[in-house]
N, C-alpha and C positions, 0 to 999 in steps of 0.2 A: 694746864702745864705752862711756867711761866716761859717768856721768849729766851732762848739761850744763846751764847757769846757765840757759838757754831752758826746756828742761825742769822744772826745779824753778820758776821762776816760774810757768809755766801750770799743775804741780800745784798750786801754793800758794794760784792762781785757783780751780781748780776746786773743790778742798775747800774754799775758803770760801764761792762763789757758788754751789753746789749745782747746778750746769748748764753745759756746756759754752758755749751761748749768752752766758749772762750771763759766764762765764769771759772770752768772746771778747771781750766790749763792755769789760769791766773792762781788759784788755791789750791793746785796738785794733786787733786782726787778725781775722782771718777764723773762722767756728765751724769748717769742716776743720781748720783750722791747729794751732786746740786738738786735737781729735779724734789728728789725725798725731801729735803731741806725746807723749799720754797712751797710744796704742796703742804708740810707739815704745818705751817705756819700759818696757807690761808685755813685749812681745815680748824685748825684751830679756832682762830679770831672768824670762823666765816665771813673771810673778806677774798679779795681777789685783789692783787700786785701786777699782774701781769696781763697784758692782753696776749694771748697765741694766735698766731699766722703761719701758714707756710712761709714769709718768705723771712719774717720780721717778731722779735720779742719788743713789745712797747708797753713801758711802765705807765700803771696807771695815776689818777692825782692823787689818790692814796697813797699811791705806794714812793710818788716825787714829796709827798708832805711827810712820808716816815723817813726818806732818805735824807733829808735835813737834817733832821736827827741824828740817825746814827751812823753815818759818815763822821762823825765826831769822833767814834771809837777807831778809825782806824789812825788819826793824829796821835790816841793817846797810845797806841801799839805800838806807835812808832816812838812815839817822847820815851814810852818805857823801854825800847829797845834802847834807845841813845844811854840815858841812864845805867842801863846795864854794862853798854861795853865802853863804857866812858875811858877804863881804866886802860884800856887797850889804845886808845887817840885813835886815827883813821886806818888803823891797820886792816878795817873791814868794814863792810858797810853794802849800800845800794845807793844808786845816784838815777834816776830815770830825768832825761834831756826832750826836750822836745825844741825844732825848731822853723821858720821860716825864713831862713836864710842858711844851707849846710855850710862853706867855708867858717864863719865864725864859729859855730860852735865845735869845728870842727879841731878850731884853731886851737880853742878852749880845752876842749878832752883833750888832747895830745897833751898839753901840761899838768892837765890835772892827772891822769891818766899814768905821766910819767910818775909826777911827786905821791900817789897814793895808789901805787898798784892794787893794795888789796879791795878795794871797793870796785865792785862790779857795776857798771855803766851801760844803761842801755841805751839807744837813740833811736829818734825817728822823726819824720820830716813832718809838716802839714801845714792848710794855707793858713792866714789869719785867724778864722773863725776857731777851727781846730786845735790850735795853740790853745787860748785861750780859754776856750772848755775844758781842754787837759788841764792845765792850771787849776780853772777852779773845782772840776769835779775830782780833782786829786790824783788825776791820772799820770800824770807829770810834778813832778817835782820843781822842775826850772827852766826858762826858756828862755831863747834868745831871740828877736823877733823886731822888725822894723814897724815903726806905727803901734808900740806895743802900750797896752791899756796904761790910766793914770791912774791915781785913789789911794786913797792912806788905808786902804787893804794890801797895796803892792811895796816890795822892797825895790826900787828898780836902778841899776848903774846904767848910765850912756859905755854904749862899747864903741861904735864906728859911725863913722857919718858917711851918709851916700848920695849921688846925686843919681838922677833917672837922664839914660842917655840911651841913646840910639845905636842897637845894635846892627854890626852890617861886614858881610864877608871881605876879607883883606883885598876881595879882588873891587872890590866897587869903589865910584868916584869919590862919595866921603870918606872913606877910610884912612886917606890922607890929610885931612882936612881937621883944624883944631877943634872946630865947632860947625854946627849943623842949626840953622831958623829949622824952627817948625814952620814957616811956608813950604820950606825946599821937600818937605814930609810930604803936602799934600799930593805931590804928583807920583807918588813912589809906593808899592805895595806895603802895606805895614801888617805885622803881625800885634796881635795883642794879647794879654793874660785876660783871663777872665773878668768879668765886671767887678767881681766882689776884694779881689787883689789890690796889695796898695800902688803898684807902678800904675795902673789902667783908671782907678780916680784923680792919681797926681797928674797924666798926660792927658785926661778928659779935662780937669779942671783948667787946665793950661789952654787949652784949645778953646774952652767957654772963654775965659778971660781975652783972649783974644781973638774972639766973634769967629772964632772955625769949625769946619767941622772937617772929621773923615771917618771914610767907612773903611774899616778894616778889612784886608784881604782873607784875614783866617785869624779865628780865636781858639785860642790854646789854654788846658788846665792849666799846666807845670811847666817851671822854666825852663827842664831838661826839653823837654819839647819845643818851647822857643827856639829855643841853641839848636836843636835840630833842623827845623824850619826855614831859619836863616841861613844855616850852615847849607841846605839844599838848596838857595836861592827863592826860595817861597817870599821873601818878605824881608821888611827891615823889620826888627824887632823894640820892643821900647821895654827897658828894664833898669832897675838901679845897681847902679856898679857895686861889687863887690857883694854881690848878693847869691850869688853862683859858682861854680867853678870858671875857671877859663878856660876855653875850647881855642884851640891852635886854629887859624885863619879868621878869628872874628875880632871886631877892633869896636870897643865899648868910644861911642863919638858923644861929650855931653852936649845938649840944647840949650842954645842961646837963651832962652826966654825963661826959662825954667833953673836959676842959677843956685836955689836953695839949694841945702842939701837936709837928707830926711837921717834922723837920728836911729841907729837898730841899739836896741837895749838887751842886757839882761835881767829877769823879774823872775820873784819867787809870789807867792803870798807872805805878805809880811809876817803873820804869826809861824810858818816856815823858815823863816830867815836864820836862824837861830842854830837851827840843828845843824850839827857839824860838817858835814857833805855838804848841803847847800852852803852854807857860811867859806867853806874853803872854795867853793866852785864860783863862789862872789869873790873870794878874795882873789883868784885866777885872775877874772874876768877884768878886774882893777886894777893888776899887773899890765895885762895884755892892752888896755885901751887905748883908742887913738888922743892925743894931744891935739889934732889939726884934723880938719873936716879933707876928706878922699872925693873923689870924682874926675880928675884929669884922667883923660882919652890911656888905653893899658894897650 
């Protein structure tokens, strides 16, 4: 029996949700239904797509070297959806957001949000890496993201520019102060984002360049957790402006030594650029953009 279009969609689910469950909620049937689907296929082709664990579904290289493939069909469901309601303009639709920085994109959906009611918008946050696997494994549609990938595979607009500055409670002695040496860091608790983050290689790189070192008082996944941290007196924190909400008593100080500032963009896949959701959520974005690089003390 040949492979059929049911089939390749609930593969297409599975290797990207990483569970049959979450497979099922993404395609709105039943977890059997996947289960049936995906057993049907290896019986079939006697092969095996999946390793089973208690705790973990992990595709196998067969099953990563079929998904090259036909991941292709879910662009063309979607080209054909575009096509179909062409005639309607953006009266409806789906926009899936992903980003690493909330205020920008947050900035973004509110106008898009306003000008195209009827498209349904989903969002969610994640660090670097996450972004960017959404993107390409098509889990995401568009993102917004600091340090965000290059390539004549990407559509990508500059949205805001940020500097990395020192965070630190209203009540402390830099808080009043325009600017803060990374010497004056070294004697002072600092918190940090994890290694893999782009504030924690832009202030390591900072600190090699100029022959220092420090050990952090406490490392943290997410920014909300910075902001907390600080907020409780744990630490100064190091992070790039405008990259978070604002929390009342904390006072973003930028680094003398550190005076660039880092570009956040937003990117699609360039052969995505085109579809109408993404195209207007570009065109937002290029309304919204800063003219002048951000980072003075908030």
């Amino acid at each position: 029996m040949p492979l059929t279009y049911a089939q390749i969609r609930t593969f297409n689910a599975v290797v990207r949700e990483g569970s049959f469950t979450a497979a099922a909620r993404e395609l709105g049937v039943s977890q059997p239904a996947v289960t049936a689907q995906i057993k049907a296929i290896e019986e079939t082709y006697d092969v095996q797509l999946f390793e089973r664990s208690s705790k973990k579904l992990v595709s196998t290289e067969l099953a990563r070297t079929l998904f090259a493939t036909t991941e292709r069909v879910d662009d063309v469901e979607r080209d054909a959806e575009e096509i179909l309601t062409t005639l309607h303009g953006l009266e409806r639709g789906e926009l899936r957001v992903i980003s690493n920085a909330t205020p920008s994109m947050v900035d973004i959906i509110s106008v898009f949000a306003n000008r195209y009611p009827g498209v349904r918008i989903t969002a969610r946050n994640g660090d670097d890496g996450a972004v960017i696997q959404a993107i390409d494994e098509r889990k995401a549609d568009v993102a917004v993201m600091t340090n965000s990938p290059r390539g004549e595979r990407f559509t990508t607009i500059p949205f805001r520019h940020h500097r990395l500055t020192a965070l630190v409670p209203r009540s402390h002695r830099f808080a009043a102060r325009a600017m803060v040496k990374l010497s004056e860091l070294l004697d002072e608790p600092v918190v940090y984002r994890m290694a893999d983050s782009g504030s924690h290689r832009a202030f390591s790189d900072a600190l090699l360049m100029h022959g220092l070192t420090l050990d952090p008082v406490l490392v943290v996944e997410t920014r909300e957790t910075m902001l907390m941290a600080v907020s409780a007196g744990i630490g100064i924190g190091i992070m790039f402006s405008g990259t978070t909400v604002q929390i009342d008593g904390i006072v973003h100080v930028p680094i003398v030594e550190i005076p660039d500032h880092v570009v956040e963009d937003v990117f699609c896949l360039r052969l995505h650029s085109r579809r109408r959701s993404i195209a207007a959520f570009l065109s937002v974005a290029r309304e919204l953009a800063d003219t002048k690089p951000r980072g003075s003390k908030v």
